[in-house]
N, C-alpha and C positions, 0 to 999 in steps of 0.2 A: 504494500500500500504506500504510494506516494504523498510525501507530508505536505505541511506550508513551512517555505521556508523564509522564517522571519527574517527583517530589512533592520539596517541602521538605523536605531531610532527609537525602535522596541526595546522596555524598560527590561526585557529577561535577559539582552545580551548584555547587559551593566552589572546581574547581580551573581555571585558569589553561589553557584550550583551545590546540591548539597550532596554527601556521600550514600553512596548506596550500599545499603547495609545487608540487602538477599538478594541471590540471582533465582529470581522468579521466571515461569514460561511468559510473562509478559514483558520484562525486560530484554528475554532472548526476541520479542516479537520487533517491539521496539528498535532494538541495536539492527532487526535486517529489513523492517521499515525505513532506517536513515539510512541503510547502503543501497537501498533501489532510489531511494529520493536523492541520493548522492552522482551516482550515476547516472540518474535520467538529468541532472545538470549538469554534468561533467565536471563536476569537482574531483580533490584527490582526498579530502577531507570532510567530517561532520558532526560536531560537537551537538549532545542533547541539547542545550538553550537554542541554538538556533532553529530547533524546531518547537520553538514551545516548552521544554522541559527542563527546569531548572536541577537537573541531577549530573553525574559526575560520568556519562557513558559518552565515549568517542569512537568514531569507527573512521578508518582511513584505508587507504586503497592507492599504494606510488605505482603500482603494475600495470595496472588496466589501460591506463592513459598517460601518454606518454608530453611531449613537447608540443606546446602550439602549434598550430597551425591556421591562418584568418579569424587567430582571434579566441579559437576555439582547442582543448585540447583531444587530440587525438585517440582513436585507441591504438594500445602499445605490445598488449599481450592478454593473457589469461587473469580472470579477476580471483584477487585473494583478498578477499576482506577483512581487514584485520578490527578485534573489537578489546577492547581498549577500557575496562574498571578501575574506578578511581585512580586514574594514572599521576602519576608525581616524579620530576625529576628529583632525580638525586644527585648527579651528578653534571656538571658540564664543562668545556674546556674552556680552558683560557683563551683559545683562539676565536674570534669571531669571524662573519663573513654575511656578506651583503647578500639580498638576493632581492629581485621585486615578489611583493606578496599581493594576492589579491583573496578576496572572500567572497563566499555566497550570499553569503549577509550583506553585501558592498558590490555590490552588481557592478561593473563598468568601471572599477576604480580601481587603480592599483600603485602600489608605491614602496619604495624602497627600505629596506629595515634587516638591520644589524642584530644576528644572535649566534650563541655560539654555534662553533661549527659539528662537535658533537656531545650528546647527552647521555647517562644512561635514566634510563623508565623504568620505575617500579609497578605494577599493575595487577590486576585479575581477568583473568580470561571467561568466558562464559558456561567452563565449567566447575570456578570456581577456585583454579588454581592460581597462586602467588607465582608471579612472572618480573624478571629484572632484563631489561635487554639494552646494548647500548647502541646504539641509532646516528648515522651520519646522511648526508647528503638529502634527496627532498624526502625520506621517512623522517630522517632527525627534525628539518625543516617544519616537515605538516604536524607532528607531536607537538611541535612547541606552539606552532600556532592554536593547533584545538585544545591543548590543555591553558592556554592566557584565554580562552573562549569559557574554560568551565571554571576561570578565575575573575571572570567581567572585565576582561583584556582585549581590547580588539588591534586589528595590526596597525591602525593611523595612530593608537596609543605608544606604540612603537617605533614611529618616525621621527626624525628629528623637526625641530620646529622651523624653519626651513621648508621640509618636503609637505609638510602636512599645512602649512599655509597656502600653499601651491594647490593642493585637493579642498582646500576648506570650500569653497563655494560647491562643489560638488556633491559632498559630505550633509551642508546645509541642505540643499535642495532633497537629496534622498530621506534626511531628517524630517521635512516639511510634508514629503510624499507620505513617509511611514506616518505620522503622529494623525496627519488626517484621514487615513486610511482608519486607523485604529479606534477613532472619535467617531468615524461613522457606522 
């Protein structure tokens, strides 16, 4: 089942998701809810808040889709959905590295943001088991972005002021879209 995926704007991607304490059949429904609604947009990434759900479930996919193409990213291979319980870094490197990010939640915008270059993830799988992995290039990338997503982080919070004055008027206007959507 395909979700709605909430816009810049919506007060759920600002707040602070909460842990998930049981893996229920309806959390496993959930977690393969957001990876068809993830792939019918062709993200590589999809944090619970962004569909409405202020809890700690990520699901991410760097295989399926690979590098733009007009705009859009392609498919690249075989889909491996990966799902992702209360994930936490615990580690990261000192090196950082630049890359442009854009979001589903941030339709049409995208901008540049500095983080390390690799992390490692402590997490639970859907069957329940304690999982530590460490993660470089865009898997390390989309981790850090979906978990500042289940921390009310989003990636213009992560530009410099600078870049993100340059997106401001864009930012506004999708702000403006969402709030009057949500009021009517």
């Amino acid at each position: 089942m395909l979700l709605e995926i909430h816009k810049y704007g919506d007060p759920v991607l600002k707040q602070i998701a909460a842990p998930i304490d049981e893996i229920t059949p309806e959390l496993a429904d959930l977690a393969a809810s957001m990876g068809q609604t993830m792939y019918a947009a062709n993200g590589v990434g999809l944090a619970a808040p962004q569909v409405g759900v202020s809890r700690r479930l990520v699901v991410v996919d760097v295989d399926y889709v690979g590098e733009k193409e007009n705009g859009r990213r392609k498919k690249a291979g075989e889909k491996n959905l990966r799902v992702y319980i209360n994930p936490e870094i615990t580690w990261e490197s000192a090196e950082d590295c630049a890359m442009d990010e854009g979001c589903l939640s941030i339709p049409g915008i995208e901008g540049e943001v500095y983080r390390p270059a690799r992390v490692r993830v402590r997490y639970m799988d859907l069957q329940g088991n304690a999982r530590e992995e460490e993660m470089d290039d865009l898997l390390g990338r989309c981790i850090q972005h979906e978990i500042d997503h289940l921390n009310g982080v989003l990636f213009p919070d992560r530009m410099s002021f600078l870049r993100r004055t340059r997106i401001a008027g864009q930012l506004n206007k999708l702000k403006h879209e969402t709030v009057s959507h949500l009021v009517s």
